[in-house]
PAMAR-748938 format. One record per residue (C-alpha): residue in three letters; x, y, z. Coordinates in steps of 0.1 Angstrom, whole numbers, plus 5000, padded with zeros to 4 digits. Each point is the difference from the previous one (the first is absolute). Example, Ala and Ser with C-alpha at 12.3 -4.5 7.8 and 13.67 -1.06 7.14 Angstrom:
REM residues 2
PT   residuo     xx     yy     zz
PT       ALA   5123   4955   5078
PT       SER   5014   5034   4993
//
This chain:
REM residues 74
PT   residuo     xx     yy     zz
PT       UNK   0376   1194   9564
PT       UNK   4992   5017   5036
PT       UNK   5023   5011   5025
PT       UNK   4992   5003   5036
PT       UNK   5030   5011   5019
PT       UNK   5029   4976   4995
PT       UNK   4977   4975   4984
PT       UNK   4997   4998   4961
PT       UNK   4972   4976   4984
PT       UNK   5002   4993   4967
PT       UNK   4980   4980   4976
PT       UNK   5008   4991   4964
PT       UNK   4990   4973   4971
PT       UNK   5023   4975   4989
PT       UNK   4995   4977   4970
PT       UNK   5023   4966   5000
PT       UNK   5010   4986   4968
PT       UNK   5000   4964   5012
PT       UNK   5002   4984   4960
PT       UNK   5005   5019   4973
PT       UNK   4968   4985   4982
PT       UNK   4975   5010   5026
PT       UNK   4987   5030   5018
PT       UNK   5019   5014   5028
PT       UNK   4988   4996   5035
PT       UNK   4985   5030   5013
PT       UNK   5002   5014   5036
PT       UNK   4993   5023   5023
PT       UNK   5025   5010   5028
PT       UNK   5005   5015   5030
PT       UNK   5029   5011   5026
PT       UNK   5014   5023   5026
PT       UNK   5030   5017   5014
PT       UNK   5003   5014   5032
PT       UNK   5031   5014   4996
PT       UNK   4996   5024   4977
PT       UNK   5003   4982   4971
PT       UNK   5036   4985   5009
PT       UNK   4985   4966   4999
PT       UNK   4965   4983   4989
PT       UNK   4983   4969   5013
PT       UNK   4998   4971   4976
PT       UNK   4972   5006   4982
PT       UNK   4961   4987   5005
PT       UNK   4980   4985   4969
PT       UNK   4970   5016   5007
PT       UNK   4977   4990   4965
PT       UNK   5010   4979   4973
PT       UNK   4983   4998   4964
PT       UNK   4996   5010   4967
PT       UNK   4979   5031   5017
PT       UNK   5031   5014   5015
PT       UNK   5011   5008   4970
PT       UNK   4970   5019   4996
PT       UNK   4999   5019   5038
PT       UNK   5005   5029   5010
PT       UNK   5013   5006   5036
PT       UNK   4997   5026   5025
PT       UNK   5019   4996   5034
PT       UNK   4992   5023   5032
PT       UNK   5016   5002   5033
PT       UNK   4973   5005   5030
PT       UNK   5016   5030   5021
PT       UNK   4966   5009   5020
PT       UNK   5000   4967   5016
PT       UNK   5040   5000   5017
PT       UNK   5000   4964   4985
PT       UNK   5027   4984   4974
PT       UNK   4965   4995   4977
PT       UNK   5006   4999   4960
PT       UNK   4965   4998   4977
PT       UNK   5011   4988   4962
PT       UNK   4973   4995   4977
PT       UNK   5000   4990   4968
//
């Protein structure tokens, strides 16, 4: 998660049990608030694979810049 004011950015890892009999469907997400957390955008697929399940995320907010610029990596 970063915060930047009223903006929160969050990213998490979500695994989908589709059929019971096969793997789940890993993902990456993504979203944002700019209200403090009141509400949240629908969420962005940003990676899907059997790797997500494997990934581990870091989020930043870019303050220097005066932008609304998020890095994620993964």
């Amino acid at each position: 998660m970063a915060v930047s004011g009223e903006n929160i950015y969050i990213t998490w890892q979500s695994c989908l049990v589709i059929d019971d009999s096969a793997p789940c469907a890993e993902s990456i997400l993504f979203t944002k608030s700019d209200d403090n957390g009141t509400t949240f955008d629908k969420p962005i697929i940003l990676f899907e694979g059997v790797e997500a399940a494997q990934a581990r995320m870091t989020i930043a907010h870019d303050h220097l810049s005066g932008q609304d610029n998020v890095a994620i990596i993964w």
